[in-house]
PDB file of N, H, CA, C and O in Angstrom:
ATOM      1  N   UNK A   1     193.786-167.468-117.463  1.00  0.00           N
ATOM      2  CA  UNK A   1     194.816-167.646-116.446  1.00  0.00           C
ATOM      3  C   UNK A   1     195.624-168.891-116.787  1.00  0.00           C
ATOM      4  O   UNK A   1     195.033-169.811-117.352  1.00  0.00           O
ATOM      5  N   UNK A   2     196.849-169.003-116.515  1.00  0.00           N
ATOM      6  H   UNK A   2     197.329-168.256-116.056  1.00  0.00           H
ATOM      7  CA  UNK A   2     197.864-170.006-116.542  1.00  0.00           C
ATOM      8  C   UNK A   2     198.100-171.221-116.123  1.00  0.00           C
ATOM      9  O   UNK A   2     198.706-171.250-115.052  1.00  0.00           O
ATOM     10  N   UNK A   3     197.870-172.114-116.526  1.00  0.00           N
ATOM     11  H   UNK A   3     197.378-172.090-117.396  1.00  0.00           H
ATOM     12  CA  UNK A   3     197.464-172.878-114.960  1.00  0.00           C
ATOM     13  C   UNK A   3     198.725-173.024-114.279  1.00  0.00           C
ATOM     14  O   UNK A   3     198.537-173.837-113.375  1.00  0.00           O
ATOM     15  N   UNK A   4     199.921-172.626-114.278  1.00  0.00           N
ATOM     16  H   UNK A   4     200.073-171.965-115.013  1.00  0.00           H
ATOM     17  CA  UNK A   4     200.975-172.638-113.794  1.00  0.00           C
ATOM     18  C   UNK A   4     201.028-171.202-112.614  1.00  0.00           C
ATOM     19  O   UNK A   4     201.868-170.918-111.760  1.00  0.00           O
ATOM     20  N   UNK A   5     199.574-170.418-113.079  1.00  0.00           N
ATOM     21  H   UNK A   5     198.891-170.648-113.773  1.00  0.00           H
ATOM     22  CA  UNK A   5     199.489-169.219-112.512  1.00  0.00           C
ATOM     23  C   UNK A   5     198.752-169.629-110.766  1.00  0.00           C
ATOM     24  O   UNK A   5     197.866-170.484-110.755  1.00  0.00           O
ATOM     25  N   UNK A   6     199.103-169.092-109.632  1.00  0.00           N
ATOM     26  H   UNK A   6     199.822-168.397-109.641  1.00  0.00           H
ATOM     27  CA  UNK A   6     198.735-169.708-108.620  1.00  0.00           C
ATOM     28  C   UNK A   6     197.499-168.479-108.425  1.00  0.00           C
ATOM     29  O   UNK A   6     197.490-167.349-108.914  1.00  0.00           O
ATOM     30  N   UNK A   7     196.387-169.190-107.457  1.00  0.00           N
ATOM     31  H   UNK A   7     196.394-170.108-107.060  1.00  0.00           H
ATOM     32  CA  UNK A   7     195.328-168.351-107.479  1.00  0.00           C
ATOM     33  C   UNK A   7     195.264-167.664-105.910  1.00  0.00           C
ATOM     34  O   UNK A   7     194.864-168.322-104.949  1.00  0.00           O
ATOM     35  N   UNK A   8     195.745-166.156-105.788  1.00  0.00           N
ATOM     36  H   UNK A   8     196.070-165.622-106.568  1.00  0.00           H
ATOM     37  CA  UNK A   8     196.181-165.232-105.062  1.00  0.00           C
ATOM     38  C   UNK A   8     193.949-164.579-104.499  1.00  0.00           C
ATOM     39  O   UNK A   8     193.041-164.136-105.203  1.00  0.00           O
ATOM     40  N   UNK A   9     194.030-164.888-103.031  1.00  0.00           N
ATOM     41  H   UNK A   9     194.767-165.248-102.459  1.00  0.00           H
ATOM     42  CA  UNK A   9     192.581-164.783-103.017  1.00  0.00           C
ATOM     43  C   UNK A   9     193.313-163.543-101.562  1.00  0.00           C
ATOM     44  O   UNK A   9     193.993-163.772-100.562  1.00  0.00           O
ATOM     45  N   UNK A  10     192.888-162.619-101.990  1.00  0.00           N
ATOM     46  H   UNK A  10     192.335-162.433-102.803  1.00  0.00           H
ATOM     47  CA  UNK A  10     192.398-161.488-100.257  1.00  0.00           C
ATOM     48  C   UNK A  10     191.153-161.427-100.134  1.00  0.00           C
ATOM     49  O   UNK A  10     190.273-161.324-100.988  1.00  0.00           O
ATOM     50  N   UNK A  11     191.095-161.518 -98.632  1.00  0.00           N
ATOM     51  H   UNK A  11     191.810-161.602 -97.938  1.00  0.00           H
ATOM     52  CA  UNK A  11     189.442-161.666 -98.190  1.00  0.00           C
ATOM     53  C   UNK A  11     189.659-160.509 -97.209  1.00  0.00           C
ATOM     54  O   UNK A  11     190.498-160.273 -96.340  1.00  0.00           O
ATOM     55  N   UNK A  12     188.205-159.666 -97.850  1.00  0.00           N
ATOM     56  H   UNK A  12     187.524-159.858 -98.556  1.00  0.00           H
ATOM     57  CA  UNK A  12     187.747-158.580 -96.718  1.00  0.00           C
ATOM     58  C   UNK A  12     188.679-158.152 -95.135  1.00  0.00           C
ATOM     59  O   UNK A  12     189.118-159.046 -94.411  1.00  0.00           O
ATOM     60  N   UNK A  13     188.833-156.822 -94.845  1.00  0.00           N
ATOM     61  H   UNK A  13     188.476-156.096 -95.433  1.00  0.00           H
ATOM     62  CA  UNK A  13     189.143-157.387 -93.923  1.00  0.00           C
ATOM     63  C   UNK A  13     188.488-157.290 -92.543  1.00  0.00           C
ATOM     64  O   UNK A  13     187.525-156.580 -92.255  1.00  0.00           O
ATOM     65  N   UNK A  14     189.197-158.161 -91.693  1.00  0.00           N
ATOM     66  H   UNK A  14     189.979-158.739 -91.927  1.00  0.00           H
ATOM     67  CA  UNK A  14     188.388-158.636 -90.366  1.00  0.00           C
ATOM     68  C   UNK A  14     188.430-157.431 -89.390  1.00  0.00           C
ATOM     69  O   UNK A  14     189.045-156.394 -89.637  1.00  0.00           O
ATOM     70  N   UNK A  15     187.641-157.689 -88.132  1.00  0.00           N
ATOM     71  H   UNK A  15     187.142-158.532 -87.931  1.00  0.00           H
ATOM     72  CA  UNK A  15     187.264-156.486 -87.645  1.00  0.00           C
ATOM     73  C   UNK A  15     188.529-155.710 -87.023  1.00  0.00           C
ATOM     74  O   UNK A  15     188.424-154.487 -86.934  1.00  0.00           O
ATOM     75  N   UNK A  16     189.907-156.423 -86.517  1.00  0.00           N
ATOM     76  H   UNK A  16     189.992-157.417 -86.590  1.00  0.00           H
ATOM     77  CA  UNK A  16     191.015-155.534 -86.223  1.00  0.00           C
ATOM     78  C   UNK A  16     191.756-155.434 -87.865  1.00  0.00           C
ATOM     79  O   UNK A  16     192.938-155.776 -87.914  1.00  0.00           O
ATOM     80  N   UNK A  17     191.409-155.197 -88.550  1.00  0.00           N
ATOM     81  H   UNK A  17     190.449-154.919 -88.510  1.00  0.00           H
ATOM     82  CA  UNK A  17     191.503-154.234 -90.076  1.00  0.00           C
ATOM     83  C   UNK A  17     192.358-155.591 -90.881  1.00  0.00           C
ATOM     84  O   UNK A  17     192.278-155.497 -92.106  1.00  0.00           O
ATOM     85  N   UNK A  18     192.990-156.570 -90.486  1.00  0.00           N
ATOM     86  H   UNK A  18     193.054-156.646 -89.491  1.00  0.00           H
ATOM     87  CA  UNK A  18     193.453-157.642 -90.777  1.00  0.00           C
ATOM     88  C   UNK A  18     192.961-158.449 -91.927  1.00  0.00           C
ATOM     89  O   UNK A  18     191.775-158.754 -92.053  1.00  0.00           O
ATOM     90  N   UNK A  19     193.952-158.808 -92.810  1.00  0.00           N
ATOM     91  H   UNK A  19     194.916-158.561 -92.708  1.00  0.00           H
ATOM     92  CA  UNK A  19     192.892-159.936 -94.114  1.00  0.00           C
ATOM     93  C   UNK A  19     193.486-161.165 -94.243  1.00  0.00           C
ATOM     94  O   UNK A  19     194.714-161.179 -94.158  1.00  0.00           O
ATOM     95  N   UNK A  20     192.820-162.367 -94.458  1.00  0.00           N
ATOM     96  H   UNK A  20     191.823-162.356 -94.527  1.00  0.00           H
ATOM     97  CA  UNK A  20     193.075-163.776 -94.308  1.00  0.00           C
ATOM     98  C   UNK A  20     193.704-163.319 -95.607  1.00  0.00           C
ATOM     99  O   UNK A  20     193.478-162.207 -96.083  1.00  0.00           O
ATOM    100  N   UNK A  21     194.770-164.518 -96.351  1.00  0.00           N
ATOM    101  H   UNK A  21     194.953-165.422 -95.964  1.00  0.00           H
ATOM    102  CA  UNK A  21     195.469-164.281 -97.338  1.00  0.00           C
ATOM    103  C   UNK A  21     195.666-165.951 -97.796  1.00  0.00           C
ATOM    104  O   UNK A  21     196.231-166.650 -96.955  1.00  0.00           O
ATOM    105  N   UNK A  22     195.250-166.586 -99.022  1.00  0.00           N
ATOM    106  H   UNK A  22     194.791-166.018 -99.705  1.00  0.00           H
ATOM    107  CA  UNK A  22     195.218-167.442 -99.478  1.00  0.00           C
ATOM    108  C   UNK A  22     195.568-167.610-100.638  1.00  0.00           C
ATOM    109  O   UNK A  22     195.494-166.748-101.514  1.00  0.00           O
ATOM    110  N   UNK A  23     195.945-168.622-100.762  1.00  0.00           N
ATOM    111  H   UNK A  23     196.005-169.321-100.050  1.00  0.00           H
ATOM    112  CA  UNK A  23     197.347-169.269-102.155  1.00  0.00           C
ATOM    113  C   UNK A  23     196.384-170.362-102.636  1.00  0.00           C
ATOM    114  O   UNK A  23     195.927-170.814-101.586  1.00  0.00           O
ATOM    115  N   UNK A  24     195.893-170.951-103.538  1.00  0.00           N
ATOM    116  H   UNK A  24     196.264-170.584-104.391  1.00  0.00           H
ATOM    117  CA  UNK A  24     195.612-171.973-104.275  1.00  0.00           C
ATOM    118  C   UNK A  24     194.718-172.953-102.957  1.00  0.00           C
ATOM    119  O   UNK A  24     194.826-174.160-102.737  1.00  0.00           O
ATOM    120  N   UNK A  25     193.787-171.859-102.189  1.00  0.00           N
ATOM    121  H   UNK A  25     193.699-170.879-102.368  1.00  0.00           H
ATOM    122  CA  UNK A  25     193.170-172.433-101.341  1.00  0.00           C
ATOM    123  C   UNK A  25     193.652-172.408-100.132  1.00  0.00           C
ATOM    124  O   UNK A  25     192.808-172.114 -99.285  1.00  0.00           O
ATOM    125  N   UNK A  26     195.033-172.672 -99.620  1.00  0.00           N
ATOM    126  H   UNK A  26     195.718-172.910-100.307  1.00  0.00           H
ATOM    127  CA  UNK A  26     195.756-172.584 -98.524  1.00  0.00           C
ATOM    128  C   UNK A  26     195.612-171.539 -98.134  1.00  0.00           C
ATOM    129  O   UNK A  26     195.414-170.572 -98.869  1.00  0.00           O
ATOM    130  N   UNK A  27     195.699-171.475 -96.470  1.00  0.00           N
ATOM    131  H   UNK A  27     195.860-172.260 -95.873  1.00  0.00           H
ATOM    132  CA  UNK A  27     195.258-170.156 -95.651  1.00  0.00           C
ATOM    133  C   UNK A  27     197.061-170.158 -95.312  1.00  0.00           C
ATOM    134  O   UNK A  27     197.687-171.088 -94.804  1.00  0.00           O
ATOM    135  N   UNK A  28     197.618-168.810 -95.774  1.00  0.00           N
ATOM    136  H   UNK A  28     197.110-168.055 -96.187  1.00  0.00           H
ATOM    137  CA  UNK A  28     198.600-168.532 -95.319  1.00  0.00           C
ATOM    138  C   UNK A  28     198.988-167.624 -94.074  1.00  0.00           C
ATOM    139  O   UNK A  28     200.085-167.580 -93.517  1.00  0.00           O
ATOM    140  N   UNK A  29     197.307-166.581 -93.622  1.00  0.00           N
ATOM    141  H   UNK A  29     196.416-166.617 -94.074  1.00  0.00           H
ATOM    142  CA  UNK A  29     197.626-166.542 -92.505  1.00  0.00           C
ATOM    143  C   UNK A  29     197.029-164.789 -92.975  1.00  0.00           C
ATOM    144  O   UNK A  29     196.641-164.512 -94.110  1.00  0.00           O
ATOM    145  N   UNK A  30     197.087-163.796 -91.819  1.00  0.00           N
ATOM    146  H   UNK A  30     197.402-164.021 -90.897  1.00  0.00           H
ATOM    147  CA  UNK A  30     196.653-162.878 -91.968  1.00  0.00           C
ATOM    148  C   UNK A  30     197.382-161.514 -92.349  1.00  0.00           C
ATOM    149  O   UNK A  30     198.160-161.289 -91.422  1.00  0.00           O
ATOM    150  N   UNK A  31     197.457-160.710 -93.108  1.00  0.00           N
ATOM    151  H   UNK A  31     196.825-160.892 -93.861  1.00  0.00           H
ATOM    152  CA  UNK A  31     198.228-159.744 -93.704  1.00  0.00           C
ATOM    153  C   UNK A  31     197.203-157.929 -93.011  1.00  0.00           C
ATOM    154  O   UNK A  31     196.127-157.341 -93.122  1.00  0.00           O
ATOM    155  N   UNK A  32     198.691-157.814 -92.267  1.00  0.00           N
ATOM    156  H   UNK A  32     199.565-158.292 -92.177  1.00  0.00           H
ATOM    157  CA  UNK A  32     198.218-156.036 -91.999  1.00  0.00           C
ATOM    158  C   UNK A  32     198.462-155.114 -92.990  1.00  0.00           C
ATOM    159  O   UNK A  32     197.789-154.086 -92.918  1.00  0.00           O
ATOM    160  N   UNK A  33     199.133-155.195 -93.766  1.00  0.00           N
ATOM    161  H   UNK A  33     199.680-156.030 -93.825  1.00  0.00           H
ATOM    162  CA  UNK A  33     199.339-154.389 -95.000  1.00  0.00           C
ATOM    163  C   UNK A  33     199.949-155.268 -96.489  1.00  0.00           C
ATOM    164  O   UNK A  33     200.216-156.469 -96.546  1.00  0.00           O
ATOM    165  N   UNK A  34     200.021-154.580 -97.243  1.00  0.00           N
ATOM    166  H   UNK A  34     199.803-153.605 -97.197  1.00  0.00           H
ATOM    167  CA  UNK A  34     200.765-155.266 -98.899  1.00  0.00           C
ATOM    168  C   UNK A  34     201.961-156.228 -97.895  1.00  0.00           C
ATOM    169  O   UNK A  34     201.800-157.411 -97.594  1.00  0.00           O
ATOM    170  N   UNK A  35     203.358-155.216 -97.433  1.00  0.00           N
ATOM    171  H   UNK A  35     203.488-154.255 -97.678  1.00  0.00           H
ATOM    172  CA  UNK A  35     204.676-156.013 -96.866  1.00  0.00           C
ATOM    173  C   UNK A  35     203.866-157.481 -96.467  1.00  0.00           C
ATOM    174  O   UNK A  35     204.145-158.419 -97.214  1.00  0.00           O
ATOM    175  N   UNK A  36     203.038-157.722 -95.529  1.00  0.00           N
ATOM    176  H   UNK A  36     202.811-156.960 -94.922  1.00  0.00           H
ATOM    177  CA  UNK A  36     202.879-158.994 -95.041  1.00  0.00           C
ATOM    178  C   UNK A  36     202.362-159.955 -96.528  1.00  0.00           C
ATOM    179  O   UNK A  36     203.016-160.896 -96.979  1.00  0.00           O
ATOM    180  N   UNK A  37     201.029-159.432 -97.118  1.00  0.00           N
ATOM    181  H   UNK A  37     200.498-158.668 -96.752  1.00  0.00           H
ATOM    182  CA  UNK A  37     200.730-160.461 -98.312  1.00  0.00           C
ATOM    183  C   UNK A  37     202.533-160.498 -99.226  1.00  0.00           C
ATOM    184  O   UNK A  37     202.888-161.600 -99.643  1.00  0.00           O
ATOM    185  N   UNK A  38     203.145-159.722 -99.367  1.00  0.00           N
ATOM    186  H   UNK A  38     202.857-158.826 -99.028  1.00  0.00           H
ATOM    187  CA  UNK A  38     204.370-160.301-100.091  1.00  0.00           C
ATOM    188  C   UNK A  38     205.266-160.982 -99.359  1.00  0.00           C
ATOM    189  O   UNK A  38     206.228-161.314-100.052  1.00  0.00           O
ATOM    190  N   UNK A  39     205.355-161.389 -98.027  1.00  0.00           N
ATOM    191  H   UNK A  39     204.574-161.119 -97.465  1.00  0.00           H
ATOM    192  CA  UNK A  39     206.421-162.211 -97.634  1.00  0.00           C
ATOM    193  C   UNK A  39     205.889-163.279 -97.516  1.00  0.00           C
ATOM    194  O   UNK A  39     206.512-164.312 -97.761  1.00  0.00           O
ATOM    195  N   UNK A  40     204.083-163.287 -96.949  1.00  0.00           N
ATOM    196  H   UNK A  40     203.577-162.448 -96.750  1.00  0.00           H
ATOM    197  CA  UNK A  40     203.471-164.299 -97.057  1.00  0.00           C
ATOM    198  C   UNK A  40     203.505-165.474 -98.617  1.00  0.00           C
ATOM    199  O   UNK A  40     203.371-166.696 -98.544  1.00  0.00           O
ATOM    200  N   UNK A  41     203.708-164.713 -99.859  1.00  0.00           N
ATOM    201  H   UNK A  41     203.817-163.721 -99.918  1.00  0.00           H
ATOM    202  CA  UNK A  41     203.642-164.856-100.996  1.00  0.00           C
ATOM    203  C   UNK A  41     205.164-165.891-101.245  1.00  0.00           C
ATOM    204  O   UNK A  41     205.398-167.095-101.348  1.00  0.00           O
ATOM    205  N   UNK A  42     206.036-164.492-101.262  1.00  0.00           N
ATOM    206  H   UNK A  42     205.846-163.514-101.179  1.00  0.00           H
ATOM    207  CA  UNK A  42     207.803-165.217-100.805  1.00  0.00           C
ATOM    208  C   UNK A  42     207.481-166.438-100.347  1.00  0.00           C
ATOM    209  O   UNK A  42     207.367-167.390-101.119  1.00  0.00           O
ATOM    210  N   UNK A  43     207.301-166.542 -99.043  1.00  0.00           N
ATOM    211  H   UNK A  43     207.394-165.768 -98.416  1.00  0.00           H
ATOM    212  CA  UNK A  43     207.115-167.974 -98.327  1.00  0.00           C
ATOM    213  C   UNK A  43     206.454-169.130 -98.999  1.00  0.00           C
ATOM    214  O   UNK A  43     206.853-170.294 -98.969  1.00  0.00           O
ATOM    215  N   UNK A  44     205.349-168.653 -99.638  1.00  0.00           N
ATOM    216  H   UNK A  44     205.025-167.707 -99.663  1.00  0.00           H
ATOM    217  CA  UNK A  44     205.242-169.481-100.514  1.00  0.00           C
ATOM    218  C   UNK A  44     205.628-169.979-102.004  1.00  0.00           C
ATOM    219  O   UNK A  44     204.985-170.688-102.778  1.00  0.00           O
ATOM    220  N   UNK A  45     206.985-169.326-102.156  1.00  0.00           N
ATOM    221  H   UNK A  45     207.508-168.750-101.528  1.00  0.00           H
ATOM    222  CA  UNK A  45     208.148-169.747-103.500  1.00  0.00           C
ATOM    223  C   UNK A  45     207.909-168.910-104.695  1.00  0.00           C
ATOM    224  O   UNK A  45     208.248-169.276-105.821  1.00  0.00           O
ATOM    225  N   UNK A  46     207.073-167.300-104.339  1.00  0.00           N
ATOM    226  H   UNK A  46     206.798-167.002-103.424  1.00  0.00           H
ATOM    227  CA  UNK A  46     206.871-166.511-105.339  1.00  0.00           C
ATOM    228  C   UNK A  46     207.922-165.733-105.524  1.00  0.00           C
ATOM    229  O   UNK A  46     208.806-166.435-105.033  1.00  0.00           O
ATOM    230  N   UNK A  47     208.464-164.723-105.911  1.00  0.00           N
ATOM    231  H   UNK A  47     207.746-164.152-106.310  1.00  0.00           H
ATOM    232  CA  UNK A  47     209.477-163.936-106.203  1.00  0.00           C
ATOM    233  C   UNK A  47     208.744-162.539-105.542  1.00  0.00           C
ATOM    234  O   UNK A  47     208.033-161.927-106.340  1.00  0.00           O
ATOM    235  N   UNK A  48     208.826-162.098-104.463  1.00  0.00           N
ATOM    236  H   UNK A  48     209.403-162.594-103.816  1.00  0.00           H
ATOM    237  CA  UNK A  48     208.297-160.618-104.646  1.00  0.00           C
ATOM    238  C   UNK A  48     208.483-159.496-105.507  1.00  0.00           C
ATOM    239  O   UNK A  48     207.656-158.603-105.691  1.00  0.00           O
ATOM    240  N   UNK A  49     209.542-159.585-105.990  1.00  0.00           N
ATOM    241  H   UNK A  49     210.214-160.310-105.840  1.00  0.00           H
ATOM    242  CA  UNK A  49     209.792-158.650-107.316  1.00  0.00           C
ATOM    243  C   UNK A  49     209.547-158.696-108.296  1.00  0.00           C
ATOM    244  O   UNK A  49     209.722-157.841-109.164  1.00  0.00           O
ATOM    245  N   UNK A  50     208.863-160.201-108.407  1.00  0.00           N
ATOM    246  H   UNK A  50     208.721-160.896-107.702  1.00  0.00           H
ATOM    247  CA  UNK A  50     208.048-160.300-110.044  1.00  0.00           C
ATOM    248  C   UNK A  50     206.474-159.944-109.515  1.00  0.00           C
ATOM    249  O   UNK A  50     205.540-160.310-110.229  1.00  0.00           O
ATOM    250  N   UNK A  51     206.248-159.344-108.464  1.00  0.00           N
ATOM    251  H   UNK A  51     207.006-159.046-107.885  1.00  0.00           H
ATOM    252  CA  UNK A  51     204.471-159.693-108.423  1.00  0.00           C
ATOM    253  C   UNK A  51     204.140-158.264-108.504  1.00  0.00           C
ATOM    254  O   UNK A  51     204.676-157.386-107.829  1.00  0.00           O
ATOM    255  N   UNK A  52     202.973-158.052-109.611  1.00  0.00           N
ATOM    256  H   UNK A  52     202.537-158.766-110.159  1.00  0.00           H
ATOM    257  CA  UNK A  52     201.950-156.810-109.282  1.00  0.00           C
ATOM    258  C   UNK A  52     201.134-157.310-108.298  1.00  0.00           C
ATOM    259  O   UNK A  52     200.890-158.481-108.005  1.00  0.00           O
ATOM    260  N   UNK A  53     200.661-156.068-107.725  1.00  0.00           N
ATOM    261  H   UNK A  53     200.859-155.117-107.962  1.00  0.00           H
ATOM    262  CA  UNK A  53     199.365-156.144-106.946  1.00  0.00           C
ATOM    263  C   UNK A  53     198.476-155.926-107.598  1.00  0.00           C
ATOM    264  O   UNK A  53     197.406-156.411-107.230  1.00  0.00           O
ATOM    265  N   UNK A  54     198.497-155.322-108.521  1.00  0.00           N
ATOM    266  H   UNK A  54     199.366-154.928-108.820  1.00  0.00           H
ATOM    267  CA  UNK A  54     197.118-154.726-109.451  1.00  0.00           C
ATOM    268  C   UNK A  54     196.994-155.884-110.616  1.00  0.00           C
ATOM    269  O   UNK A  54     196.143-155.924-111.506  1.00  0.00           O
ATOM    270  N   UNK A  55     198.010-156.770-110.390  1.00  0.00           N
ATOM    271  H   UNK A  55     198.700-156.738-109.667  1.00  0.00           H
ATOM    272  CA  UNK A  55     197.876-157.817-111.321  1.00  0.00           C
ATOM    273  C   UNK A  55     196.728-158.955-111.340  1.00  0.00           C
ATOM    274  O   UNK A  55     197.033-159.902-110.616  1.00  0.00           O
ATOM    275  N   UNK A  56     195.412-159.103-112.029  1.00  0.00           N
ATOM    276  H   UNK A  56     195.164-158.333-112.618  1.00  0.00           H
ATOM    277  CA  UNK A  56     194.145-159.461-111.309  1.00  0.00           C
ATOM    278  C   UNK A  56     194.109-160.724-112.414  1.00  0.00           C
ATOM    279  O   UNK A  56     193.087-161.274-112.825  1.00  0.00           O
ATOM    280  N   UNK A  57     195.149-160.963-112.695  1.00  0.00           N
ATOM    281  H   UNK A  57     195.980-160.516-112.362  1.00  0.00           H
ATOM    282  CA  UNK A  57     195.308-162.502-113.454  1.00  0.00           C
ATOM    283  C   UNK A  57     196.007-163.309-112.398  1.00  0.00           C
ATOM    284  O   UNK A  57     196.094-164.481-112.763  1.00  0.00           O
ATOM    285  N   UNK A  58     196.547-163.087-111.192  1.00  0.00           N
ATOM    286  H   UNK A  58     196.476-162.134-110.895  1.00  0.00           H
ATOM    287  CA  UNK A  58     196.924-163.534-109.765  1.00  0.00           C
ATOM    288  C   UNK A  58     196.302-163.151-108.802  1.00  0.00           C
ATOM    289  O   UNK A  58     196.330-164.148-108.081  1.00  0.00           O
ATOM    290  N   UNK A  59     195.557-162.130-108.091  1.00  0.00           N
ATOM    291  H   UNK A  59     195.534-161.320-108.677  1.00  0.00           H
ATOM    292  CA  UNK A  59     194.716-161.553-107.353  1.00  0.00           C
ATOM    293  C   UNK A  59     193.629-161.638-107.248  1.00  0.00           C
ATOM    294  O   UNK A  59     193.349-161.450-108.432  1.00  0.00           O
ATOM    295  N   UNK A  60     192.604-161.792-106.725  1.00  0.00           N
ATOM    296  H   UNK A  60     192.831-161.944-105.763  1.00  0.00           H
ATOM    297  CA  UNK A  60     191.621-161.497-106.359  1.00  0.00           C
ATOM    298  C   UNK A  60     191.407-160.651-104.988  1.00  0.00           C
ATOM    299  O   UNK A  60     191.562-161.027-103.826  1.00  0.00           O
ATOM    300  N   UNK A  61     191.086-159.649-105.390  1.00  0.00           N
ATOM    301  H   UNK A  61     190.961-159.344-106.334  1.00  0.00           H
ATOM    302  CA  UNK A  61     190.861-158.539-104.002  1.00  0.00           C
ATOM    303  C   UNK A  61     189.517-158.897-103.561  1.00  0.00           C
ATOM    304  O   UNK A  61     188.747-159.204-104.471  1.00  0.00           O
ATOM    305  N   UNK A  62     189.153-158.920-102.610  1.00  0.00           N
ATOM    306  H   UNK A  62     189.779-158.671-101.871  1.00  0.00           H
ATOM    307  CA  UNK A  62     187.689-158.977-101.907  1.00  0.00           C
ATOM    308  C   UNK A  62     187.648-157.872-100.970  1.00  0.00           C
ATOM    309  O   UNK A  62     188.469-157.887-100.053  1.00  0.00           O
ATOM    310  N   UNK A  63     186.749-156.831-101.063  1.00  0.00           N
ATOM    311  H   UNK A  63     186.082-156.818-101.809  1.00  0.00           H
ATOM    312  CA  UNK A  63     186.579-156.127 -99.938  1.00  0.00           C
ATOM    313  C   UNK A  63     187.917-154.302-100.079  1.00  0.00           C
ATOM    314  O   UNK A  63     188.348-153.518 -99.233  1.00  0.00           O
ATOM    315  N   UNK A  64     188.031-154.392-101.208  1.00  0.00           N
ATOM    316  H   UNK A  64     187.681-155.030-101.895  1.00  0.00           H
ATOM    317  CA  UNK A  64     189.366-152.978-101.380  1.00  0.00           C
ATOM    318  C   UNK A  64     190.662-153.735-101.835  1.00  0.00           C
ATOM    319  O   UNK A  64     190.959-154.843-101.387  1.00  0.00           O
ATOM    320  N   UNK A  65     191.359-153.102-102.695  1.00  0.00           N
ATOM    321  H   UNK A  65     191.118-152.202-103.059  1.00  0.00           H
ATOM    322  CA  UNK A  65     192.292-153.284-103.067  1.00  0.00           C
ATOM    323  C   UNK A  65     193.586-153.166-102.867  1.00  0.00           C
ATOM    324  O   UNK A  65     193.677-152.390-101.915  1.00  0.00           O
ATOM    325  N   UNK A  66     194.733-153.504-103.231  1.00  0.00           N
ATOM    326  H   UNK A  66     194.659-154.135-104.003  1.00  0.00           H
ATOM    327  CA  UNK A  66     195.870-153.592-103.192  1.00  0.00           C
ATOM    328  C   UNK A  66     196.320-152.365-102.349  1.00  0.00           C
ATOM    329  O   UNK A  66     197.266-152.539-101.580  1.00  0.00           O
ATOM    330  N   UNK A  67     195.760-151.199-102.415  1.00  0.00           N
ATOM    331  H   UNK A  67     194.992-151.058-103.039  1.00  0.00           H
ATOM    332  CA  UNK A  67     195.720-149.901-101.694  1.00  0.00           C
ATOM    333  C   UNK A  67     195.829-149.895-100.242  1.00  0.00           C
ATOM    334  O   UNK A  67     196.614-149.183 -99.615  1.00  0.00           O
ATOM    335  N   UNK A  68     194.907-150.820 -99.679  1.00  0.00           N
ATOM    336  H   UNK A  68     194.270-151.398-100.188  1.00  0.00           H
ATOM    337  CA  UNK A  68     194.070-150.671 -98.525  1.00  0.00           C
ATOM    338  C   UNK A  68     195.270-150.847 -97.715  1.00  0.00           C
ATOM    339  O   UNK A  68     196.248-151.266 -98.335  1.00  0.00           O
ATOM    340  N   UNK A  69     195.450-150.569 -96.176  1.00  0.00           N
ATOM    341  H   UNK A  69     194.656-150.229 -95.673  1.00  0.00           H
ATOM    342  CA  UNK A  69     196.074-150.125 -95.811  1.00  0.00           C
ATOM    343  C   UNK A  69     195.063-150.414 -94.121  1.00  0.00           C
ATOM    344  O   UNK A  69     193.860-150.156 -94.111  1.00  0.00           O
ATOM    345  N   UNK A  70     195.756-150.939 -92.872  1.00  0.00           N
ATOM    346  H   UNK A  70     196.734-151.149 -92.880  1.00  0.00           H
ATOM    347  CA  UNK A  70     195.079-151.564 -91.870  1.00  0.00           C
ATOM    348  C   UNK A  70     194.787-150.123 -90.946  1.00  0.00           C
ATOM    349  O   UNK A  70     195.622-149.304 -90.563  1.00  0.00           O
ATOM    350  N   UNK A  71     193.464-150.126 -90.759  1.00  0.00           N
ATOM    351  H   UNK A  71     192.786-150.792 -91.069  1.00  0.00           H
ATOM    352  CA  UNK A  71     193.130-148.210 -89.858  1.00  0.00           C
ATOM    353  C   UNK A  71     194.138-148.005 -88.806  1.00  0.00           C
ATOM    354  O   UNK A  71     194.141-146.965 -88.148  1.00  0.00           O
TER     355      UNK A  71
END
């Protein structure tokens, strides 16, 4: 990894289907689907149009992947 590369962490999600979403440790807050982790991302000075989700040199999925989708 890059070290210029920021470290993209999703954690499981919580019991209303919700996932904490963290940047280089920082809690940016909770994501109901992909749209929220990418504006959350945006907000934090990423480009949404440069980011894979399946990209796991930035990602770490915990708990289902980029797929998952809030019940």
């Amino acid at each position: 990894m890059n070290a210029d590369t920021p470290q993209v962490v999703i954690n499981p999600p919580e019991d209303q289907g919700q996932r904490r979403v963290r940047v280089d440790g920082a809690d940016l807050g909770r994501a109901r689907d992909l749209r929220d982790i990418l504006e959350f991302l945006r907000r934090a000075g990423l480009d949404p149009d440069d980011i894979d989700p399946h990209d796991d040199t930035l990602f770490t999925w915990n708990g289902g992947g980029p797929d998952w989708s809030q019940p």
